[in-house]
Steps between C-alpha positions, in 0.01 A plus 500: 500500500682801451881561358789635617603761298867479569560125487161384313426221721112493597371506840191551761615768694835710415612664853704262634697368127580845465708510863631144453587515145588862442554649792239761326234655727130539397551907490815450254321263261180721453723816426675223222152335420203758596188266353659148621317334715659339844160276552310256282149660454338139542721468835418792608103463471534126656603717812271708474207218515693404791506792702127547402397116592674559762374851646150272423560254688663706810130716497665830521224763605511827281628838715228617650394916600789588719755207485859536343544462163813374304733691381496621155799390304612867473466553838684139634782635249535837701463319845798252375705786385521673811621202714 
């Protein structure tokens, strides 16, 4: 688990106690708190299995010669920023 900097109290994931409890968003506490985490490490790698057991499981061919590819996350950034 990982703690709040501002009130101490520990928790999985910090998005959504930082809007309830206050009224901070994520931006404003990483300029306060620049190495805090917002996600437990062990949560976050349970997902991770997830997606991957999951992707497994769903057989998801490789891109072949010619297909689409996803985007890069630089590039989905730019797309997003221009809508």
């Amino acid at each position: 688990m990982i703690k709040c900097e501002l009130c101490g109290k520990k928790f999985v994931r910090l998005r959504r106690h930082l809007k309830v409890a206050h009224k901070m968003s994520v931006s404003s506490y990483k300029k306060y708190f620049p190495e805090a985490l917002l996600v437990d490490p062990d949560y976050a790698e349970l997902n991770r299995q997830r997606a991957l057991l999951s992707n497994a499981q769903n057989n998801l061919k490789p891109i072949q010669k010619g297909e689409k590819r996803a985007l890069k996350k630089e590039e989905m950034k730019w797309k997003i920023n221009l809508k």
